[in-house]
C-alpha positions as CSV (number, residue, x, y, z in Angstrom):
1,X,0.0,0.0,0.0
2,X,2.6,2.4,1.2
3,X,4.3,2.1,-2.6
4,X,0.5,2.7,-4.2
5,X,0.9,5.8,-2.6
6,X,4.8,6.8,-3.6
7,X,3.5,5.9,-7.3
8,X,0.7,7.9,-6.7
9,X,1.8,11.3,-5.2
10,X,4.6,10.9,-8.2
11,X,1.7,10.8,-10.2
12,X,-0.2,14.0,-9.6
13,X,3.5,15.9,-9.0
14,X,3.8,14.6,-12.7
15,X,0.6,16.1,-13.8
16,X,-1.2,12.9,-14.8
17,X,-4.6,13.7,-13.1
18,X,-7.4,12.6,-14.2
19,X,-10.3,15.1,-15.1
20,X,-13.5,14.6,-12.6
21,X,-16.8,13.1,-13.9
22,X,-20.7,13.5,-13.0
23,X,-21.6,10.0,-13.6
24,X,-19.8,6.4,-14.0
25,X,-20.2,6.4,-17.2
26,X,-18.3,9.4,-18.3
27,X,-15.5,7.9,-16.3
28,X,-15.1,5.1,-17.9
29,X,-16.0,6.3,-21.2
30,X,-12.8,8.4,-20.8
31,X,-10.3,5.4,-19.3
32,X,-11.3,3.6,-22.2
33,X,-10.7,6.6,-24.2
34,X,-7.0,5.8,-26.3
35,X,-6.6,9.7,-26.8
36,X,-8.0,10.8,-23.4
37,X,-6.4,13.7,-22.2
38,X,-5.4,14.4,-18.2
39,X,-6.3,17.8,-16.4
40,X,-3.4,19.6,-16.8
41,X,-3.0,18.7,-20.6
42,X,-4.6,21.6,-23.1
C-alpha cells in the first residue's frame, strides 16, 4: 500500500490527473478513451 501511494503522489506531482466526472459512465467512457487527455493537458 505504502508504494501505491509513492506511485501515486509521483503521479499528480507529474501532472497525470485525471479530469472529474458526473456519472460512472463518463469515467469510464474516458479510461477507455486511447486519446484521453489528463487535467493539466490543453
Amino acid at each position: 500500500m505504502i508504494q501505491a501511494l509513492k506511485e501515486s503522489e509521483e503521479d499528480r506531482k507529474a501532472g497525470r490527473v485525471s479530469p472529474s466526472f458526473d456519472n460512472v459512465k463518463d469515467a469510464i467512457d474516458w479510461l477507455n478513451n486511447p486519446k484521453r487527455r489528463y487535467l493539466n493537458e490543453s
